[in-house]
mmCIF file of the N, C-alpha and C atoms, coordinates in Angstrom:
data_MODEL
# 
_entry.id   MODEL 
# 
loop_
_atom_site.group_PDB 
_atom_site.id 
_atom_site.type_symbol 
_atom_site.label_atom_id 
_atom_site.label_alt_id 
_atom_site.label_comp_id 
_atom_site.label_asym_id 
_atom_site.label_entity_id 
_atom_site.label_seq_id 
_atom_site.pdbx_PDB_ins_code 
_atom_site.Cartn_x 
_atom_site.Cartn_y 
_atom_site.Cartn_z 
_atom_site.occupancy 
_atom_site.B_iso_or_equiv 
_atom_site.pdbx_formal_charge 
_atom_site.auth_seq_id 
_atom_site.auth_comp_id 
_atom_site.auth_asym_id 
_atom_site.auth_atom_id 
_atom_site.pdbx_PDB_model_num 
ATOM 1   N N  . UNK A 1 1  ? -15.289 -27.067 6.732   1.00 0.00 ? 1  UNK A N  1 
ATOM 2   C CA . UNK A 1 1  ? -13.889 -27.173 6.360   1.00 0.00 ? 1  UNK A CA 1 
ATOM 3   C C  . UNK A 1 1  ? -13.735 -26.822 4.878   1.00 0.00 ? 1  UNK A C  1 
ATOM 4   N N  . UNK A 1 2  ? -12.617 -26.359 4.195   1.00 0.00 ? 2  UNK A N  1 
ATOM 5   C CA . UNK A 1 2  ? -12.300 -25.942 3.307   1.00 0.00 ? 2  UNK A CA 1 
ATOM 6   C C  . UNK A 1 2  ? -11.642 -26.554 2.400   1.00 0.00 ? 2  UNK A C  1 
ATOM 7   N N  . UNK A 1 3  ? -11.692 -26.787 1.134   1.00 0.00 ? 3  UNK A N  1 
ATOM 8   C CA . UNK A 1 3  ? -10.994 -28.075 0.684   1.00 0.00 ? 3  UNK A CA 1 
ATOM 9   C C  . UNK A 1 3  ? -9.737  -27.149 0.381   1.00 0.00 ? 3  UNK A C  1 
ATOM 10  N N  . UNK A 1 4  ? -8.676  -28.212 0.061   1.00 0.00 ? 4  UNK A N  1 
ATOM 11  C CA . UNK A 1 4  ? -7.316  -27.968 0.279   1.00 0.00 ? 4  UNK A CA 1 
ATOM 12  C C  . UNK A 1 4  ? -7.512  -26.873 -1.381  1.00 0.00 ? 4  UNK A C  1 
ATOM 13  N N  . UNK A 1 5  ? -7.840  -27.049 -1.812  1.00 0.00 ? 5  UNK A N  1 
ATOM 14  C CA . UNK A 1 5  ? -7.325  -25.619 -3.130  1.00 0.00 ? 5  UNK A CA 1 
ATOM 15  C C  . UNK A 1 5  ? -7.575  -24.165 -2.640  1.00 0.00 ? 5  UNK A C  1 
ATOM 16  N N  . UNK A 1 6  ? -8.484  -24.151 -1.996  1.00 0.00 ? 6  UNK A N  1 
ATOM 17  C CA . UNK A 1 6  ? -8.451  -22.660 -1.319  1.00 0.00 ? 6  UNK A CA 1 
ATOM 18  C C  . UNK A 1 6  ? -7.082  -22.069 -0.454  1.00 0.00 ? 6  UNK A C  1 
ATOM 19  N N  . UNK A 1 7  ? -6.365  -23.424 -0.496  1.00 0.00 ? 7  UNK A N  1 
ATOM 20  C CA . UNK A 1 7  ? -5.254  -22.427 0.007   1.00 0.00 ? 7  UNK A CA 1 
ATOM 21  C C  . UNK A 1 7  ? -4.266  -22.483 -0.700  1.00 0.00 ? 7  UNK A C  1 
ATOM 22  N N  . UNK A 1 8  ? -4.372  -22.772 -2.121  1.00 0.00 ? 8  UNK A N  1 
ATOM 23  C CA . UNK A 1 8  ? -2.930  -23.268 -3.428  1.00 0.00 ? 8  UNK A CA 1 
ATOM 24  C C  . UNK A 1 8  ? -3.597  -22.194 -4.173  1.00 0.00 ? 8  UNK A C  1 
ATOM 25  N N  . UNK A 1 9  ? -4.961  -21.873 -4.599  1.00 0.00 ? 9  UNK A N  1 
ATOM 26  C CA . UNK A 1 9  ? -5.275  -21.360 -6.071  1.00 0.00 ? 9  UNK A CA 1 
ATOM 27  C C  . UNK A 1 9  ? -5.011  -19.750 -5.806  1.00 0.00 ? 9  UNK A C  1 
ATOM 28  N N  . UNK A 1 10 ? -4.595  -19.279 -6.842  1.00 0.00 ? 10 UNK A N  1 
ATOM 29  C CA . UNK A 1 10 ? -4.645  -17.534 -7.219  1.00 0.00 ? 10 UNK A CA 1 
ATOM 30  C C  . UNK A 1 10 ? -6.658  -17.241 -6.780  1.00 0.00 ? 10 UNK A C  1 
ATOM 31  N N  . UNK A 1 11 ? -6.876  -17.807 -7.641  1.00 0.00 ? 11 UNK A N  1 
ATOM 32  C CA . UNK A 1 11 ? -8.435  -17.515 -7.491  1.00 0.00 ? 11 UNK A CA 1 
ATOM 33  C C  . UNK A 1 11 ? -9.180  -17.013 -6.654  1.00 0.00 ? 11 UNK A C  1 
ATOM 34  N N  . UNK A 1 12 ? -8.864  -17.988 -5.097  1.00 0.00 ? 12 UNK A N  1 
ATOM 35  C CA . UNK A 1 12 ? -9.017  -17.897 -3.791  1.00 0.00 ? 12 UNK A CA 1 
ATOM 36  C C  . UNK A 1 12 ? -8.052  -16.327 -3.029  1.00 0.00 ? 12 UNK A C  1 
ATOM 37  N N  . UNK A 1 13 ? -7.076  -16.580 -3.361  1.00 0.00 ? 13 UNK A N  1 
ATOM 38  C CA . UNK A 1 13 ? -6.476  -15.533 -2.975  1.00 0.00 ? 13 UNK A CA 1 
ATOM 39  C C  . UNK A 1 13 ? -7.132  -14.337 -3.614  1.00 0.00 ? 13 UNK A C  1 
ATOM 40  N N  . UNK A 1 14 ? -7.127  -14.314 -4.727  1.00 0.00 ? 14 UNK A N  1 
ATOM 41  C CA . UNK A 1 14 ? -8.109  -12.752 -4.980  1.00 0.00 ? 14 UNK A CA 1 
ATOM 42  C C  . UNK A 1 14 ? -9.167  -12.471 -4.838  1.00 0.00 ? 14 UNK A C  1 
ATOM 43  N N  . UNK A 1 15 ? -9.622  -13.628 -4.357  1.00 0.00 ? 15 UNK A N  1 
ATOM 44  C CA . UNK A 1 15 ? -11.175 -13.282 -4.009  1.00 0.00 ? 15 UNK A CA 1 
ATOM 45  C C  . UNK A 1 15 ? -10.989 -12.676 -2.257  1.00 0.00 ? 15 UNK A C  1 
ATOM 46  N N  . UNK A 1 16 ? -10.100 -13.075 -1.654  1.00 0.00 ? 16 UNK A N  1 
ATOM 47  C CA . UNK A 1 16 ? -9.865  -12.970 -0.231  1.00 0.00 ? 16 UNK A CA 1 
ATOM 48  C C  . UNK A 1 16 ? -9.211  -11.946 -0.405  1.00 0.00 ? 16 UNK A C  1 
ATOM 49  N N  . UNK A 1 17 ? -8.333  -10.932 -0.918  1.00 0.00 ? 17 UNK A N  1 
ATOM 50  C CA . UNK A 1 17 ? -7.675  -9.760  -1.317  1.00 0.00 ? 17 UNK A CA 1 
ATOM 51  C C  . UNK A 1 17 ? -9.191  -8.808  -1.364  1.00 0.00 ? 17 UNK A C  1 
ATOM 52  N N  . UNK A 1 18 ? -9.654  -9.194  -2.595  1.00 0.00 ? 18 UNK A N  1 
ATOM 53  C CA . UNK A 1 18 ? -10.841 -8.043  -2.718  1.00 0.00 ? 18 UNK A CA 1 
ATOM 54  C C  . UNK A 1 18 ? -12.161 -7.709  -0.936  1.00 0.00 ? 18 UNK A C  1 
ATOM 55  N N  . UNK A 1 19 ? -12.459 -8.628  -0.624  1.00 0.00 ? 19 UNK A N  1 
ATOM 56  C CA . UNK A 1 19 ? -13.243 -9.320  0.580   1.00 0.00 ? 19 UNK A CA 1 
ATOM 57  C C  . UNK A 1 19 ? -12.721 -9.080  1.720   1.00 0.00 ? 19 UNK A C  1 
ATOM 58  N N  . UNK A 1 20 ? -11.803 -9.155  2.149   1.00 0.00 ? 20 UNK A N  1 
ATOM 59  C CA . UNK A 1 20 ? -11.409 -9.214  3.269   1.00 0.00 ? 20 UNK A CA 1 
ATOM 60  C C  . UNK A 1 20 ? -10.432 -8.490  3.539   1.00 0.00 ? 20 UNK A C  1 
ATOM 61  N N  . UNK A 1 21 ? -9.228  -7.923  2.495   1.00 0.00 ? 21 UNK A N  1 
ATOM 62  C CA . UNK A 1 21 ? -8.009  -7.442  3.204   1.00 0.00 ? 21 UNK A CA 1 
ATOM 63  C C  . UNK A 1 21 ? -8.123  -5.752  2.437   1.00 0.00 ? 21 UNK A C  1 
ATOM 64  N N  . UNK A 1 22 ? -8.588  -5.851  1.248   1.00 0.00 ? 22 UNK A N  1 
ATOM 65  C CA . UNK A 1 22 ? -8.716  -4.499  0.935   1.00 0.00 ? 22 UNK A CA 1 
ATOM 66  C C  . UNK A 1 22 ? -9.876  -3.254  1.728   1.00 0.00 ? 22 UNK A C  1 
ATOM 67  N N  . UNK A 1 23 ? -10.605 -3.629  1.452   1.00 0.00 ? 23 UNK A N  1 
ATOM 68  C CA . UNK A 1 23 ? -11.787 -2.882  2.496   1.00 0.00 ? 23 UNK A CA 1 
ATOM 69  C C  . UNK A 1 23 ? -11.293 -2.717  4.026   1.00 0.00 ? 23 UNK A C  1 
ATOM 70  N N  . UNK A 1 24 ? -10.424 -2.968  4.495   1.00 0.00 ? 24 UNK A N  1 
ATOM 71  C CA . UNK A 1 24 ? -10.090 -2.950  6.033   1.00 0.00 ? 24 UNK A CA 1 
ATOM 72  C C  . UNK A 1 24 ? -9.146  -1.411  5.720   1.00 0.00 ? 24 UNK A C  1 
ATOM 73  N N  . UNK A 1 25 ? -8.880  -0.826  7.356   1.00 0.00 ? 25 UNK A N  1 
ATOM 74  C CA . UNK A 1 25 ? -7.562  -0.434  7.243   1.00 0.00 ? 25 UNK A CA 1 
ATOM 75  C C  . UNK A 1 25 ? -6.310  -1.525  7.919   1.00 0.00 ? 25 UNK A C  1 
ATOM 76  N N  . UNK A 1 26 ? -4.984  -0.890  7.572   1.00 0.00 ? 26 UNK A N  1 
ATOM 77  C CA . UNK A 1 26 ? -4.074  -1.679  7.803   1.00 0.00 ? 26 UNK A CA 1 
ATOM 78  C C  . UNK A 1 26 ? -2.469  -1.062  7.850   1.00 0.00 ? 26 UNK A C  1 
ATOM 79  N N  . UNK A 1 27 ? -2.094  -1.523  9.040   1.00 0.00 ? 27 UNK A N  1 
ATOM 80  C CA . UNK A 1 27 ? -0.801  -0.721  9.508   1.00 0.00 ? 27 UNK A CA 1 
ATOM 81  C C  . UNK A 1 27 ? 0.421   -0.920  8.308   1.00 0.00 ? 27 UNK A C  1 
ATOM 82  N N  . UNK A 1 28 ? 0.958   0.183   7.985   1.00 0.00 ? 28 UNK A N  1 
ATOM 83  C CA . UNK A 1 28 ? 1.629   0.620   6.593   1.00 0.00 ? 28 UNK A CA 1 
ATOM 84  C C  . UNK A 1 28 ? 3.527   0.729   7.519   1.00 0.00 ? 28 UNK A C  1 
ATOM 85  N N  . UNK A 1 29 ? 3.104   2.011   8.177   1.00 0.00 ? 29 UNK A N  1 
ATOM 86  C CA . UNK A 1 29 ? 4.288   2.665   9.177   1.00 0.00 ? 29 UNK A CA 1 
ATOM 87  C C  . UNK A 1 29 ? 3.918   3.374   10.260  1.00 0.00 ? 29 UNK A C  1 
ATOM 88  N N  . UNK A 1 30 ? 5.119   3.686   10.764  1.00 0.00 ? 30 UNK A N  1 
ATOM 89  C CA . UNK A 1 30 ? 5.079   4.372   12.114  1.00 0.00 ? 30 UNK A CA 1 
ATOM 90  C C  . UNK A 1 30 ? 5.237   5.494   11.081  1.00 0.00 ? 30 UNK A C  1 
ATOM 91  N N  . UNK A 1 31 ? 4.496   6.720   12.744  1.00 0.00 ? 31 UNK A N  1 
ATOM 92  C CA . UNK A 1 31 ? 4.221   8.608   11.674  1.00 0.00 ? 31 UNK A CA 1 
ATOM 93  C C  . UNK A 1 31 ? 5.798   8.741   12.549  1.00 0.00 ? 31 UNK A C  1 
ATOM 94  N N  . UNK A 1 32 ? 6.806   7.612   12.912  1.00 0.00 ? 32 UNK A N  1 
ATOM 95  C CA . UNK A 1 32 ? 8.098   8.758   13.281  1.00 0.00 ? 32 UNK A CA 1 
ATOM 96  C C  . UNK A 1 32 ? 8.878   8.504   12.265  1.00 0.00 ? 32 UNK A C  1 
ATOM 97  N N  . UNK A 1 33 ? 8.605   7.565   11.551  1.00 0.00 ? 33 UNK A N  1 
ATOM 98  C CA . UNK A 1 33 ? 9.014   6.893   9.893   1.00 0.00 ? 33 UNK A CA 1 
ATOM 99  C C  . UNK A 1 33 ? 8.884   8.007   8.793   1.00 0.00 ? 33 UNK A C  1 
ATOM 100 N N  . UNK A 1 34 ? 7.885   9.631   9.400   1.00 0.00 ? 34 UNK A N  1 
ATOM 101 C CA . UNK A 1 34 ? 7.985   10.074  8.506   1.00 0.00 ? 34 UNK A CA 1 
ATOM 102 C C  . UNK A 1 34 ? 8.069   11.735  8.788   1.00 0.00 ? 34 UNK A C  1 
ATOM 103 N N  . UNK A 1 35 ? 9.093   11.947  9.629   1.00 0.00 ? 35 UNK A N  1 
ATOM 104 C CA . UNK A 1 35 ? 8.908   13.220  11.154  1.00 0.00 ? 35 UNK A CA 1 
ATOM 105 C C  . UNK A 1 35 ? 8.874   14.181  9.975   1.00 0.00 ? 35 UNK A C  1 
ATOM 106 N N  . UNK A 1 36 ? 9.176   14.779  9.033   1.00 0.00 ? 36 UNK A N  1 
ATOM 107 C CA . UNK A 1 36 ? 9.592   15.929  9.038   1.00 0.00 ? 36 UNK A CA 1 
ATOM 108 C C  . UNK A 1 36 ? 7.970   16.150  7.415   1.00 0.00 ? 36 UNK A C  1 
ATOM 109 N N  . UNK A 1 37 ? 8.041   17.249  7.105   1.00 0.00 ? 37 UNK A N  1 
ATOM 110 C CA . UNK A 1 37 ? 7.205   17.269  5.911   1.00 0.00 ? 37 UNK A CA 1 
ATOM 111 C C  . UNK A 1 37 ? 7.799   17.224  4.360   1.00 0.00 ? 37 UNK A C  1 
ATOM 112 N N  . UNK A 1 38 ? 7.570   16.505  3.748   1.00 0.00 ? 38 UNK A N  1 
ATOM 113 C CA . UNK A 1 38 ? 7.940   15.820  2.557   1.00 0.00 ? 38 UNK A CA 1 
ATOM 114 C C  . UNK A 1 38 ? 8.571   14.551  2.606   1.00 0.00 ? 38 UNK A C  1 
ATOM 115 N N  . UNK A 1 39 ? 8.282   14.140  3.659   1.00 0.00 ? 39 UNK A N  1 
ATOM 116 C CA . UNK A 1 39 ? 9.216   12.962  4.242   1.00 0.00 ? 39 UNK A CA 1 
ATOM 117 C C  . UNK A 1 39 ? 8.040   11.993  3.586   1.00 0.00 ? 39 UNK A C  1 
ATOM 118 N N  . UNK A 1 40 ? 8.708   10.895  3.195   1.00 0.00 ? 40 UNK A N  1 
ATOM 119 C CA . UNK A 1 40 ? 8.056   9.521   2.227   1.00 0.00 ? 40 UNK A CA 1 
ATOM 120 C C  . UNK A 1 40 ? 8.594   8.351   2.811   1.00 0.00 ? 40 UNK A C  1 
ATOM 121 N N  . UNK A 1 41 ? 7.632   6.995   3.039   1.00 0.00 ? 41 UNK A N  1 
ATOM 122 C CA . UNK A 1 41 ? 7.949   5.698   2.883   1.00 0.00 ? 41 UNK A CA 1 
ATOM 123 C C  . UNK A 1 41 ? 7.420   4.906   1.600   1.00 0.00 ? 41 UNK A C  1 
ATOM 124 N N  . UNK A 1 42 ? 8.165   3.890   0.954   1.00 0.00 ? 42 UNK A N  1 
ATOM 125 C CA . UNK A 1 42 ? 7.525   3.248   -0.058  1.00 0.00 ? 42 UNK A CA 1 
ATOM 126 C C  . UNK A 1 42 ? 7.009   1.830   0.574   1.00 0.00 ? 42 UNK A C  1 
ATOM 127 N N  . UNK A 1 43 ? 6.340   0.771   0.509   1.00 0.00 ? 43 UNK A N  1 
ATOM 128 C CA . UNK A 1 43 ? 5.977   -0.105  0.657   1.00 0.00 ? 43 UNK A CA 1 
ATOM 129 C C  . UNK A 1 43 ? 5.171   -1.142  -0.122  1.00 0.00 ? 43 UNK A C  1 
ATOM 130 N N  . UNK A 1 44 ? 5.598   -2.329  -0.187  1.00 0.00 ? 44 UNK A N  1 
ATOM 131 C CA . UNK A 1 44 ? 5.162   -3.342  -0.602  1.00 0.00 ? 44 UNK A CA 1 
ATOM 132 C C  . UNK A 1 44 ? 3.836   -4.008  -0.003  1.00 0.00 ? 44 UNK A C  1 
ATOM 133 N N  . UNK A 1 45 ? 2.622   -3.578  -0.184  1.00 0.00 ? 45 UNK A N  1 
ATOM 134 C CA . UNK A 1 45 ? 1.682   -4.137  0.767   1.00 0.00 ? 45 UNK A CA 1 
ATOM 135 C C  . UNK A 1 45 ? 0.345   -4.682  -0.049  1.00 0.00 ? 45 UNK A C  1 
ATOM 136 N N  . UNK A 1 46 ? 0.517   -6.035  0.173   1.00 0.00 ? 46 UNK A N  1 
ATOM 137 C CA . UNK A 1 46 ? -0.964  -6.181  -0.162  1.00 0.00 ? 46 UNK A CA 1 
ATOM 138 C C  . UNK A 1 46 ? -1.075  -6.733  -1.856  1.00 0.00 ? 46 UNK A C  1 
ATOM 139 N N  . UNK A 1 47 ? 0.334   -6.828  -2.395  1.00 0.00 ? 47 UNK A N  1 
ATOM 140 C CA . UNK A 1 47 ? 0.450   -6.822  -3.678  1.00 0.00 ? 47 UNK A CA 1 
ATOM 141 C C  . UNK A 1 47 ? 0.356   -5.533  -4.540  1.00 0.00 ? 47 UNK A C  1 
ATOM 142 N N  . UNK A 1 48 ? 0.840   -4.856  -3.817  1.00 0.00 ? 48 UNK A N  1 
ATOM 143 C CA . UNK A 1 48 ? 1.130   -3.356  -4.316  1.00 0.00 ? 48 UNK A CA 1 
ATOM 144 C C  . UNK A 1 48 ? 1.325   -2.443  -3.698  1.00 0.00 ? 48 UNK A C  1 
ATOM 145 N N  . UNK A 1 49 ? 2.141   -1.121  -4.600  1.00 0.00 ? 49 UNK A N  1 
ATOM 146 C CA . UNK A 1 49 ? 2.871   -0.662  -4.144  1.00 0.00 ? 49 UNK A CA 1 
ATOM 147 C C  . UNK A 1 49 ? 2.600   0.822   -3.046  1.00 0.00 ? 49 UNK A C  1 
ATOM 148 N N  . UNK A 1 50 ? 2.650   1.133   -2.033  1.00 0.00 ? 50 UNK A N  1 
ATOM 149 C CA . UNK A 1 50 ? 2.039   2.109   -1.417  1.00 0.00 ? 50 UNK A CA 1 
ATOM 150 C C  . UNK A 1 50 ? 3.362   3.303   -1.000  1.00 0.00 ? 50 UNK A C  1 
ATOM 151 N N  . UNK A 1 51 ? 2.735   4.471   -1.623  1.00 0.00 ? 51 UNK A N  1 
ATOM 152 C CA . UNK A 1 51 ? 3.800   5.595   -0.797  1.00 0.00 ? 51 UNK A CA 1 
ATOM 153 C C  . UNK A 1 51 ? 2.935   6.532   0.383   1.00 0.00 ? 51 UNK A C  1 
ATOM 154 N N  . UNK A 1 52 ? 3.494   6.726   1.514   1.00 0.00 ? 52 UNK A N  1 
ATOM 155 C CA . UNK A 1 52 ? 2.745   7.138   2.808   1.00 0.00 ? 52 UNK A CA 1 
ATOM 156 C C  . UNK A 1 52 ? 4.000   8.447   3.143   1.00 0.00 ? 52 UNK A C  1 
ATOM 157 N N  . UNK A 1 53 ? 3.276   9.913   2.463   1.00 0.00 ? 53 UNK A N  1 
ATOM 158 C CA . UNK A 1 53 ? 4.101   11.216  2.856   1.00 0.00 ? 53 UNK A CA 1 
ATOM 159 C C  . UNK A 1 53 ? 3.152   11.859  3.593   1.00 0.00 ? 53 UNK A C  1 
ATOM 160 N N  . UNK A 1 54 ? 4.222   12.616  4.833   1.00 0.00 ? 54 UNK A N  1 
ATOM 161 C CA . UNK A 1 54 ? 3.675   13.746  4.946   1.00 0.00 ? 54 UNK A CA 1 
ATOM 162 C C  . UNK A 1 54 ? 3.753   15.074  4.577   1.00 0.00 ? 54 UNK A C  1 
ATOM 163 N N  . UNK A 1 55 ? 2.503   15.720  4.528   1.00 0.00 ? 55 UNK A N  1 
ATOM 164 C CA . UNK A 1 55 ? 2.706   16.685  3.881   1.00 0.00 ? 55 UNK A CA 1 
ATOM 165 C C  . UNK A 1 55 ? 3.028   17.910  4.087   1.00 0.00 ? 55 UNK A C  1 
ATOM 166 N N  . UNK A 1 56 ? 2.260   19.367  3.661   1.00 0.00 ? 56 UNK A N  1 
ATOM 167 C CA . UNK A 1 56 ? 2.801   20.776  4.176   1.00 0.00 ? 56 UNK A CA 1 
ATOM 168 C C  . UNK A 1 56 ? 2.546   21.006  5.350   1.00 0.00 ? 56 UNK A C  1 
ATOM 169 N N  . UNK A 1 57 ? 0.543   20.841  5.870   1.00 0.00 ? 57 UNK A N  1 
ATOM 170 C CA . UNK A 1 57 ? 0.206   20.948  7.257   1.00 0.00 ? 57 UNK A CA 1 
ATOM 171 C C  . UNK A 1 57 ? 0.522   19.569  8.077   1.00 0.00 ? 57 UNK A C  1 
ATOM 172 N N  . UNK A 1 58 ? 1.659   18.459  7.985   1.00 0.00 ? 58 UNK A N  1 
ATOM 173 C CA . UNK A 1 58 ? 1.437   17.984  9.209   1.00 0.00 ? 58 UNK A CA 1 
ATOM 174 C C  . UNK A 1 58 ? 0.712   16.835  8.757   1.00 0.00 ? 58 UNK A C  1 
ATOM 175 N N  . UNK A 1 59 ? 0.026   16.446  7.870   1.00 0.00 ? 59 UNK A N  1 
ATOM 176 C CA . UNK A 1 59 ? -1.525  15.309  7.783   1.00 0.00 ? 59 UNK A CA 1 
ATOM 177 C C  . UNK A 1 59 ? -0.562  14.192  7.414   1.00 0.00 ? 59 UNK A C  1 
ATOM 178 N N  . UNK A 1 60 ? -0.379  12.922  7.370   1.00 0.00 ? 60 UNK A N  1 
ATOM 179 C CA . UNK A 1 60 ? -0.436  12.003  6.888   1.00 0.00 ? 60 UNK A CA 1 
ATOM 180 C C  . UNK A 1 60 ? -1.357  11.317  5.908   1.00 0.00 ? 60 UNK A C  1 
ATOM 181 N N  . UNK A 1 61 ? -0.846  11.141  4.556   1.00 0.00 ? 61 UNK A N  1 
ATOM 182 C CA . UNK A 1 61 ? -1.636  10.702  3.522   1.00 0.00 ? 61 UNK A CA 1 
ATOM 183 C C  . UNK A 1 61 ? -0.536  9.413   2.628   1.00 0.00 ? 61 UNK A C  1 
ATOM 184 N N  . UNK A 1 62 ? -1.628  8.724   2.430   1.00 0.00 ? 62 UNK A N  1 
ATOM 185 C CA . UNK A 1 62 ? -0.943  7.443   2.139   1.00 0.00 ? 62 UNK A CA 1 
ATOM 186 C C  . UNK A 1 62 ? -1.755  7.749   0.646   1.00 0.00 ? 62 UNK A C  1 
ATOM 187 N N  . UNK A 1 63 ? -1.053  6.732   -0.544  1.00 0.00 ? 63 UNK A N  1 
ATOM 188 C CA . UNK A 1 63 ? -1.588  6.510   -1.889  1.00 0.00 ? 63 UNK A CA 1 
ATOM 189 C C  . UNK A 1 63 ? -0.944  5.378   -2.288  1.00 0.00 ? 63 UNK A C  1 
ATOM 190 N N  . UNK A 1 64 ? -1.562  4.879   -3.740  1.00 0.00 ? 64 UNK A N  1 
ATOM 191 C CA . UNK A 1 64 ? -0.812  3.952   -4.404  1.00 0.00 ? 64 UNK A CA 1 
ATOM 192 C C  . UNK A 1 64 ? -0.303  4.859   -5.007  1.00 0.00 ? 64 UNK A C  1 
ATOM 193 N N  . UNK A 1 65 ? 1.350   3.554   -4.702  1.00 0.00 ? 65 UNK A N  1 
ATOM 194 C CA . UNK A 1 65 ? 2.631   4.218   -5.150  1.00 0.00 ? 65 UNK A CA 1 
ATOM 195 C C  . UNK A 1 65 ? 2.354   4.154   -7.367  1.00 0.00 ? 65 UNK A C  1 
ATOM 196 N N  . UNK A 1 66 ? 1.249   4.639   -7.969  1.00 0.00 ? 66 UNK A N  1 
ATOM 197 C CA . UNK A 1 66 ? 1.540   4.225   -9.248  1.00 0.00 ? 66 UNK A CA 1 
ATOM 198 C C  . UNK A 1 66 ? 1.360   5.791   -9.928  1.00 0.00 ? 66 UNK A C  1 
ATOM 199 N N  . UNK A 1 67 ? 2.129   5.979   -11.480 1.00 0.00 ? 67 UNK A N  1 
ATOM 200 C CA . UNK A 1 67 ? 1.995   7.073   -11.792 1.00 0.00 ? 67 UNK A CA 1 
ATOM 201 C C  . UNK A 1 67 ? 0.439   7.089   -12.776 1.00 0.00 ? 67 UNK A C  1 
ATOM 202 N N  . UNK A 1 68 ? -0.431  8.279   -12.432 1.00 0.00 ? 68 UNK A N  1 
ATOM 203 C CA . UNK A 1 68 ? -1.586  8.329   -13.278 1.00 0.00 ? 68 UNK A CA 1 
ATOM 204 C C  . UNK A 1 68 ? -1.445  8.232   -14.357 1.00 0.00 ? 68 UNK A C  1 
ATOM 205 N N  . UNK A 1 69 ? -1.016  8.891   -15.136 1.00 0.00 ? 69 UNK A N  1 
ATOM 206 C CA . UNK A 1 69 ? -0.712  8.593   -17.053 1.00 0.00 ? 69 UNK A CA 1 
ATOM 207 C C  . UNK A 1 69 ? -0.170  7.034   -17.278 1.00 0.00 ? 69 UNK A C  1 
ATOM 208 N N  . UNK A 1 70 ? 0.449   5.869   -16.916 1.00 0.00 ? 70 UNK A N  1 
ATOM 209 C CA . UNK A 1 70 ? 0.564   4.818   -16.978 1.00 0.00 ? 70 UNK A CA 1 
ATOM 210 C C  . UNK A 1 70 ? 0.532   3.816   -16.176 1.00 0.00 ? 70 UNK A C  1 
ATOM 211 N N  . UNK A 1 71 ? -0.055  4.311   -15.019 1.00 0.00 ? 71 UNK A N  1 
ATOM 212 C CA . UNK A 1 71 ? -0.258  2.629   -14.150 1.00 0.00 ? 71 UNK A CA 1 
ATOM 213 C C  . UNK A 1 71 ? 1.235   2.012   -13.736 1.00 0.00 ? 71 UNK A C  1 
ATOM 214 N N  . UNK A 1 72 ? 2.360   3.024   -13.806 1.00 0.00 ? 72 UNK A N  1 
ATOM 215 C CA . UNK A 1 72 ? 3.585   2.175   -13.149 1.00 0.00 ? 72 UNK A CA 1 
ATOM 216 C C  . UNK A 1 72 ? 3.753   2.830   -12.204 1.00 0.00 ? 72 UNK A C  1 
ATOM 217 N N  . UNK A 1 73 ? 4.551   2.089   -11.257 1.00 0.00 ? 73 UNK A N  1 
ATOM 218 C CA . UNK A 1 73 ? 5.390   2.362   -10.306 1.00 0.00 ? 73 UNK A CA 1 
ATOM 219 C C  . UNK A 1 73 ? 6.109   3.979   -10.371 1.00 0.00 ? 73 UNK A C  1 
ATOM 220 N N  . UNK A 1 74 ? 5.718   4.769   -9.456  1.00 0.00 ? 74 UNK A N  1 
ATOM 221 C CA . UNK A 1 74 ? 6.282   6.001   -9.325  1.00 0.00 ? 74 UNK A CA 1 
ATOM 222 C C  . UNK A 1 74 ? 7.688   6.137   -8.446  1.00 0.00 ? 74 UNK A C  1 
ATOM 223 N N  . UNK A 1 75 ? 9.060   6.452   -9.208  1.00 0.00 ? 75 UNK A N  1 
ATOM 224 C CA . UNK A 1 75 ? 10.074  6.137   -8.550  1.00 0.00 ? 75 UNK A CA 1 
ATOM 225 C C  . UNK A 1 75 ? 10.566  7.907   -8.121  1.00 0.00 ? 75 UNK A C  1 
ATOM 226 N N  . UNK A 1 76 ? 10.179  8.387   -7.225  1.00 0.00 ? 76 UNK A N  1 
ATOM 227 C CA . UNK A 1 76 ? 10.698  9.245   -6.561  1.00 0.00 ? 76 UNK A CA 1 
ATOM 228 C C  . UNK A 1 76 ? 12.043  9.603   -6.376  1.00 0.00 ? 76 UNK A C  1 
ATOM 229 N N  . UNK A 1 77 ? 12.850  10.762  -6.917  1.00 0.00 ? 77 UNK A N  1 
ATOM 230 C CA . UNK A 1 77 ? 13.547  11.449  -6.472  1.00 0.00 ? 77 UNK A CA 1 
ATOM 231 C C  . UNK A 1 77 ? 14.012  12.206  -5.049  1.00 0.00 ? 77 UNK A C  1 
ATOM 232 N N  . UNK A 1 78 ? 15.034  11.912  -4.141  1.00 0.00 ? 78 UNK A N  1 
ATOM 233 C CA . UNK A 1 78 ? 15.377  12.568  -2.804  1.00 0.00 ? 78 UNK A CA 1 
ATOM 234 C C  . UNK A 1 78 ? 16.079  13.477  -3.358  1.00 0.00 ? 78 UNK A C  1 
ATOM 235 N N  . UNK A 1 79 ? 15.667  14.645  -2.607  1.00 0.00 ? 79 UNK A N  1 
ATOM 236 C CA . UNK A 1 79 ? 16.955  15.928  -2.885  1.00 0.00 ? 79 UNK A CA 1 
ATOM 237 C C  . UNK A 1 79 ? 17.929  15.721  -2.244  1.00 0.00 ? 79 UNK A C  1 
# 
């Protein structure tokens, strides 16, 4: 049994984030969430932020939603 702080502390939780939920895969969206090509979902998952486009051929590719030169949140433009 587990003593009761493993389920109150940050600590625990990031240790169970790194361990257990990151290394898995894990359902984001449906591919009709994203029919056409250039088509994007944003999502909140996991404690961060994920964008899941498809692209020119057809593939589905998911990333963190952050911009490389600063580590923020990438806020996308719709035409």
């Amino acid at each position: 049994m587990l003593p009761p702080q493993c389920y109150t502390q940050g600590e625990w939780f990031e240790r169970e984030l790194h361990a257990i939920h990151f290394p898995a895969w894990h359902f984001v969206c449906l591919s009709s969430s994203i029919p056409d090509t250039g088509s994007f979902v944003t999502r909140r998952f996991l404690e961060r932020s994920v964008i899941v486009v498809r692209s020119e051929d057809g593939t589905i590719r998911a990333f963190l939603n952050t911009c490389r030169h600063r580590a923020a949140p990438c806020w996308l433009r719709v035409p």
